[in-house]
C-alpha positions in Angstrom: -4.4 4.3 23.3 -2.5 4.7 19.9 -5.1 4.9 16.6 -3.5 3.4 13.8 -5.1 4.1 10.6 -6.1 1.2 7.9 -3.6 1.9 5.8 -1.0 1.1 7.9 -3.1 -2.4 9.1 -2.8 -3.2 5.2 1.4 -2.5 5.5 1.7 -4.8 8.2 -0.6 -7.4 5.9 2.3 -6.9 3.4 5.0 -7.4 4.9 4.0 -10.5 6.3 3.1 -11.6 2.8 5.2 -14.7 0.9 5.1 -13.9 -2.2 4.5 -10.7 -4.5 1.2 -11.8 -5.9 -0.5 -12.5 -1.9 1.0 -8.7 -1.3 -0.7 -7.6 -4.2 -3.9 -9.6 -3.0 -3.9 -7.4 0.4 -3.0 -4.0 -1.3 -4.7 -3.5 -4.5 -8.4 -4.4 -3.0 -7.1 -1.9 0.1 -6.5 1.0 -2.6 -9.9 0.5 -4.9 -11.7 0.9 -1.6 -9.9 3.8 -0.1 -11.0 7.3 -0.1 -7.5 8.6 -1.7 -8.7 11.0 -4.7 -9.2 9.3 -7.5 -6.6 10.2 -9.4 -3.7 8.9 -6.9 -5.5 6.0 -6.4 -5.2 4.7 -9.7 -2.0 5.8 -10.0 -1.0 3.7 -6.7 -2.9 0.7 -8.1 -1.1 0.6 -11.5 2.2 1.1 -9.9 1.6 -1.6 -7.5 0.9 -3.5 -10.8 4.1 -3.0 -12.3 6.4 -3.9 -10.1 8.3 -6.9 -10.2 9.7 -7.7 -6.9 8.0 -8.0 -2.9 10.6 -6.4 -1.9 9.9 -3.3 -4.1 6.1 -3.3 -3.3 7.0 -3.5 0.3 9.2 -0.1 -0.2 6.5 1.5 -2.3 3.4 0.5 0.5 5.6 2.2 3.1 6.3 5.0 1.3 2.4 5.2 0.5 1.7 4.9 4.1 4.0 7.9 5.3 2.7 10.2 2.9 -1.0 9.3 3.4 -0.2 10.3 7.3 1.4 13.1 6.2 5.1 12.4 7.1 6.8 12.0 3.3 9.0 14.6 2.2 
């Protein structure tokens, strides 16, 4: 049995998204809820703010995911 954490439930929820505002609408909620420190939280939510394209938020969620599980560089 393979334990996949939350975060990576929300990616999936992303990438399945339409449109950049319905991505926002899974991640954003994800990340005020989350027990990432404080600091990187906010961080995370007002970059997921600013950007402009799905395609973008879907490269920055991944990238969020693999170093939350402790694979980014």
């Amino acid at each position: 049995m393979q334990i996949e954490s939350k975060l990576s439930e929300v990616i999936s929820q992303v990438y399945a998204a339409k449109s950049l505002t319905e991505a926002r609408d899974v991640l954003i909620p994800f990340l005020e809820a989350s027990k990432i420190k404080e600091s990187d939280r906010k961080k995370m939510i007002e970059q997921t703010r600013k950007i402009s394209q799905l395609g973008l938020l879907q490269y920055y969620a991944t990238n969020a995911l693999l170093k939350y599980e402790g694979l980014g560089l």
